[in-house]
N, C-alpha and C positions, 0 to 999 in steps of 0.2 A: 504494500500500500504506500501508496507516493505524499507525503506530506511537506509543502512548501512553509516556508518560512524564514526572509531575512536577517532576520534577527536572531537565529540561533549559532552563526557563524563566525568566524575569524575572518579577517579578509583574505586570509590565504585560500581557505578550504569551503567546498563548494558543495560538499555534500557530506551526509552522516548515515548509519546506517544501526538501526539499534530494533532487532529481530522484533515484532514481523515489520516494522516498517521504514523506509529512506525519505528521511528527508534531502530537502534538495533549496540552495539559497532561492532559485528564481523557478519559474513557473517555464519559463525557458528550454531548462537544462531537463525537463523529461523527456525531451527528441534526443537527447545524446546517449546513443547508444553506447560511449566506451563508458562515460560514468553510471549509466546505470548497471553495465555488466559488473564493473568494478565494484559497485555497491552491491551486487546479485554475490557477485563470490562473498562479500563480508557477511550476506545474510547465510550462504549455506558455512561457512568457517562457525557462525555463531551456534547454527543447530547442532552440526557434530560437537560443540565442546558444552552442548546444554547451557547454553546462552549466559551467564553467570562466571562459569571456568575462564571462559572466552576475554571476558571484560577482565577479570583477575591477572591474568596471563598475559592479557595486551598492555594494560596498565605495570606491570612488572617490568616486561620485560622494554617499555620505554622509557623508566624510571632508570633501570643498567645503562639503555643507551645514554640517557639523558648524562650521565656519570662519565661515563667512557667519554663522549663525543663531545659533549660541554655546548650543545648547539641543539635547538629545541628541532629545527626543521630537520638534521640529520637524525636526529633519536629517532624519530616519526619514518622515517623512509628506511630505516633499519628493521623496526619492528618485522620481523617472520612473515603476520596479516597482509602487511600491505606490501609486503616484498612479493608475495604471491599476486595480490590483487593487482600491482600495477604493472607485474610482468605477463601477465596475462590477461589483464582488461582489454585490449585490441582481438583480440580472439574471441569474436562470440558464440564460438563452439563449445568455447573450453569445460562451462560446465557440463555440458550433456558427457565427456570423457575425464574429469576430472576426478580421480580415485578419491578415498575418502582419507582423511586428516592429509591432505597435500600437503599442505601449510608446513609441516616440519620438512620439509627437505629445503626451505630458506631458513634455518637456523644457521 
């Protein structure tokens, strides 16, 4: 379910995804099919790890980055989630073959 809303963003980031539904900054960005696949993989990453683990585990593991890299936008593009999601967000096959817990082969 697609949920707009300006006001829930940074100005970097254009969209969020928090099982079952993607928001999205503009009413716009629902014709974009790379950000909506990219937000379609966050929602299946979220179901396999029972939505909860998911946020635990993203939040950790950008909190390390955050440490390691000392730079909020590298922490964020490190995270395992979006390593998956943005390397394969142009591919909008990907989930119809996308095995299950992918996400750990970008650790």
């Amino acid at each position: 379910m697609l949920i707009f809303s300006k006001y829930l963003f940074a100005e970097r980031f254009n969209a969020l995804t928090i099982w079952p539904f993607i928001f999205l900054k503009h009413k716009k960005l629902k014709d974009n099919r790379i950000i909506i696949n990219h937000e379609k993989i966050h929602l299946r990453q979220q179901i396999e790890m029972l939505w909860f683990l998911y946020f635990i585990l993203y939040f950790l593991e950008f909190s390390i980055n955050l440490i390691k890299y000392r730079d909020f936008m590298n922490a964020y593009y490190q995270i395992s989630f979006e390593k998956e999601a943005y390397q394969n967000e142009q591919n909008l096959t990907y989930l119809r073959k996308r095995k299950f817990w992918s996400f750990l082969k970008y650790y």
